[in-house]
N, C-alpha and C positions, 0 to 999 in steps of 0.2 A: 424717641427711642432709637439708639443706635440700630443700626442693621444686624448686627452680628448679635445684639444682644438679646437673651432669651424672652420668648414670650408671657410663656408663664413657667413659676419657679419649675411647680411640683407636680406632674401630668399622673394623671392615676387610668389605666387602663384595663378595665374588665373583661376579660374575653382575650384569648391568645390564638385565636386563628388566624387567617390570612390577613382581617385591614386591622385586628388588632395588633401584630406581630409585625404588620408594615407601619403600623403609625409611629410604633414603638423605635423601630429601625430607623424612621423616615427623621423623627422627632431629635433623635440623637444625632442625624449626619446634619443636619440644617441649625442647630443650637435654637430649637423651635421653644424647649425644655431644658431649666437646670439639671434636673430629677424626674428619670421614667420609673415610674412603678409597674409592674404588673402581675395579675394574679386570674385564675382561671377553677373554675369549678372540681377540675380534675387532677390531681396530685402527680400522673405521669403526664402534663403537659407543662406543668409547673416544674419537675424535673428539669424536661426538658426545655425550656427558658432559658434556667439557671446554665445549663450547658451550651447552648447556643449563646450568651450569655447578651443579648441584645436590650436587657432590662439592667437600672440601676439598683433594684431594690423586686425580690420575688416575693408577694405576699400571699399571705395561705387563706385569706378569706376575702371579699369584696368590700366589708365593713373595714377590715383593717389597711386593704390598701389606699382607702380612699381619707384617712387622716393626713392630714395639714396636705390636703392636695390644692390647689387654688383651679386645677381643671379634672373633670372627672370626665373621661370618656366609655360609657357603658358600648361597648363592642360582643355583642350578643345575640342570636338570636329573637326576631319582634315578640315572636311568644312568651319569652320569660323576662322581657323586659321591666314587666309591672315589678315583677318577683325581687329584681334586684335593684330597684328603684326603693322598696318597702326595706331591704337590706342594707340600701349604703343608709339611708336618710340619718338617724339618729350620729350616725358618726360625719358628717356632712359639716366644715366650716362654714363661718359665719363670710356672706361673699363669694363661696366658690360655685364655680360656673358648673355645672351639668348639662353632658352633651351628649350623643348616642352616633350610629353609623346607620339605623338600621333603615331600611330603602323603600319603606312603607310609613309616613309622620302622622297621618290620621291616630289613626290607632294608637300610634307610640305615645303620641301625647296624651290620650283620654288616658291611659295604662298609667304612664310614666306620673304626670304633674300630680294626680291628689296626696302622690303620698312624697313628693319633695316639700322640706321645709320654707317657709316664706320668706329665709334668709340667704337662701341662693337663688341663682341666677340658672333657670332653663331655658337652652339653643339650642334646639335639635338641629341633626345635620344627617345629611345622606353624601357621602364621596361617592360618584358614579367611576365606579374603578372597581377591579375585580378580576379576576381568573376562576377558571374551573378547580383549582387547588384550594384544599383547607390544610390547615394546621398550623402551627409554626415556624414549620421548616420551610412553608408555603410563601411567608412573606420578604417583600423586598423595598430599600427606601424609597425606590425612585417611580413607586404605582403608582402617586397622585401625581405626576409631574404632568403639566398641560390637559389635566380633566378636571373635572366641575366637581362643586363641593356644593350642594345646595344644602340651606340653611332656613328653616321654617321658625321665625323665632315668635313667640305669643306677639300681642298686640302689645301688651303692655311692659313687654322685656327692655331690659336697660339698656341703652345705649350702648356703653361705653362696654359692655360685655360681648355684646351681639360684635362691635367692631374688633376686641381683642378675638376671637372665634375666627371672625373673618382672617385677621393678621397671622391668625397661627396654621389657619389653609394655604392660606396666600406663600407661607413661610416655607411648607412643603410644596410648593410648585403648582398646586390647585387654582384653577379659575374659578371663583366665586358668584353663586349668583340667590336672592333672597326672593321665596315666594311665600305664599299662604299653606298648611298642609295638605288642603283640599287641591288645590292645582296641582301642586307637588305629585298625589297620588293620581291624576286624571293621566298627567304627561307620563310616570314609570309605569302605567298600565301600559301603555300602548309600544312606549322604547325599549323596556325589558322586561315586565312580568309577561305578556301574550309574548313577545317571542319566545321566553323560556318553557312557556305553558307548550307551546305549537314544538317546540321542541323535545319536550319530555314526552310527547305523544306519540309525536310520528316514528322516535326510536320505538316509542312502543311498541306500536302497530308493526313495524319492521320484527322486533323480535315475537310476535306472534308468528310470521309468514314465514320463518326462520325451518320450520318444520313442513310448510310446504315446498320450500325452496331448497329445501335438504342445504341449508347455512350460505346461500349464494348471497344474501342480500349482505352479508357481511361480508363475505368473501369477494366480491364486485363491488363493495361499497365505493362511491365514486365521490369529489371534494365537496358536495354539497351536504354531502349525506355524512361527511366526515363532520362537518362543522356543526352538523344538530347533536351529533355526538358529543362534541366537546363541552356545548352550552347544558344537554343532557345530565351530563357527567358532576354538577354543579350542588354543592353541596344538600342532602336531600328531608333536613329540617328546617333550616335557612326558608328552602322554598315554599317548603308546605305551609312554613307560619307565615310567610310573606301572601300568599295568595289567599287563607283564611283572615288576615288581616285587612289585607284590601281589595276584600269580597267585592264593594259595590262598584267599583270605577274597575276591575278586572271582568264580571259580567259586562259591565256596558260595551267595554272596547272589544268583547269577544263577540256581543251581539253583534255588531258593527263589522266585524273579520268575518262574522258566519254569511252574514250578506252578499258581502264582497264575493267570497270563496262562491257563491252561490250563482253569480255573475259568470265569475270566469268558467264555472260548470257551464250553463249554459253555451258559453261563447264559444266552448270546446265542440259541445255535441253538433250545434249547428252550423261549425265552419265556418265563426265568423273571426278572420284573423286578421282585421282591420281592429276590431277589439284588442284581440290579446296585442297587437305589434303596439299603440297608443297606449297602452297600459306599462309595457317592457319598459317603453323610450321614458314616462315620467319614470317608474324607479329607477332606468337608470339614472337618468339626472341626479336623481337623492343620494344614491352613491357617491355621486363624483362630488355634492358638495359637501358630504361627513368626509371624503379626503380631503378638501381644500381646506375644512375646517379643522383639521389639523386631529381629528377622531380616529382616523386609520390611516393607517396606510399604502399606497398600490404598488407597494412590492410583492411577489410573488409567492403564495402560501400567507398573504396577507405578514408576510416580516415575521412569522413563527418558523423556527427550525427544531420539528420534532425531534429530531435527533439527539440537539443540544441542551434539550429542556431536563432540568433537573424531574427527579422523581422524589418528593418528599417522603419520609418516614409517615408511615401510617400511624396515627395516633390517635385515642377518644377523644374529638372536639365537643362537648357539652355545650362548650361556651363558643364556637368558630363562627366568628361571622361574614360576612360577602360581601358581595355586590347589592 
């Protein structure tokens, strides 16, 4: 296959929030797709598509965007994923691959496969890429560039499908890597559902204290407390079906953090600060090698400059999906 040449004709995209609206974007600046389709649950996000105009083709149902598509990417919500898996089927070519985004594969698959026909082809996939932004206005082409796109494909999935999947990540700038959905879900426990969880808390707990402190914890909020903020701020159906979804590997790793936390209590009360200083030096290490791996950045403000960051249109995302 040429370089330049599209990967698949006709990409059909469910869901127009952040990684549907950047795949869509992503898809068209890389000739990843001949033809982006996309359509979304909600009639004023679909408007606003057609106005943003980042799609080839705005369709008004899930069933009708996904004809003569040879890639169906369901970008939705885990929770309703069954739902729109039961919706596209009947209208589903003979051959066409069916893929998903969503950051939870256990579940997706039990949901998703009984009710795809036995004449396509399912590759679940999770891009680890994301912002605290949803909508449309949210997305941009160049999220996947140099992050991972994990790909949980059955055992018995085809070849030559599972590799065209890969080619069309790889196309958007994505490092590629394939595991089982059970791994898949043990590792997003630990890298970003508990931090999202420890995150959505501890703002909590902050905005409880909010009345003791007559609004200081916001008004002193210092960069640590800024950055829980931001992961906080993340879109708040997304999360909840993400952590209902991957109940059991989200328990395990929180038991495991409740522990931990349990230590450093100790180590605090009794002064022991040979503890906490050996504990500091390995995260820091961890840090320094997500920089070197090319994961972040150590410029300052971690390379975001609030200032310059757009503010997307507030819009009903029914169908937005994330990280």
């Amino acid at each position: 296959m040429p370089e330049d040449a599209p990967v698949f004709e006709r990409v059909a995209l469910i869901g127009a929030g952040l990684i549907g609206s950047s795949l869509a974007r992503a898809a068209r600046a890389t000739h990843a797709a001949k033809a982006v389709v996309v359509t979304d649950a909600s009639e004023t996000v679909r408007a606003r598509v057609r106005e943003l105009g980042f799609a080839d083709v705005v369709a008004t149902s899930a069933a009708e965007a996904v004809v003569g598509a040879d890639l169906v990417i369901v970008c939705v919500p885990v929770g309703v994923q069954g739902e729109v898996a039961a919706e596209i089927a009947p209208a589903l070519g003979t051959a066409a691959v069916v893929s998903d985004v969503g950051s939870v594969k256990g579940a997706v698959v039990r949901a998703m496969a009984p009710h795809l026909p036995a004449h396509v082809h399912f590759v679940p996939a999770h891009p680890v890429a994301g912002t605290e932004q949803s909508g449309p206005d949210a997305g941009f082409a160049t999220l996947f560039q140099n992050r991972w796109c994990i790909l949980t494909p059955p055992q018995d999935a085809d070849e030559a499908a599972v590799a065209k999947v890969r080619a069309f990540w790889e196309r958007l700038g994505s490092k590629v890597e394939i595991m089982t959905p059970e791994h898949h879900d043990l590792v997003l426990a630990i890298t970003s559902h508990l931090p999202h969880l420890i995150a959505y808390n501890i703002v909590g707990t902050a905005d409880d204290l909010q009345t003791v402190t007559e609004g200081e914890v916001i008004k002193f909020s210092a960069g640590g407390f800024r950055d829980f903020t931001r992961i906080a701020a993340s879109d708040p159906t997304m999360w909840r079906d993400v952590f209902l979804a991957n109940r059991d590997a989200v328990l395990e790793v929180l038991g495991r953090f409740t522990e931990d936390l349990a230590y450093l209590q100790r180590a605090i009360r009794w002064g022991e600060g040979d503890k906490l200083f050996d504990l500091f030096s390995r995260t820091r290490a961890i840090r320094r090698s997500i920089i070197e791996s090319g994961q972040e950045t150590a410029a300052p403000d971690f390379g975001r400059h609030a200032a310059a960051e757009s503010k997307p249109v507030p819009i009903p995302r029914p169908y937005g999906g994330g990280e």
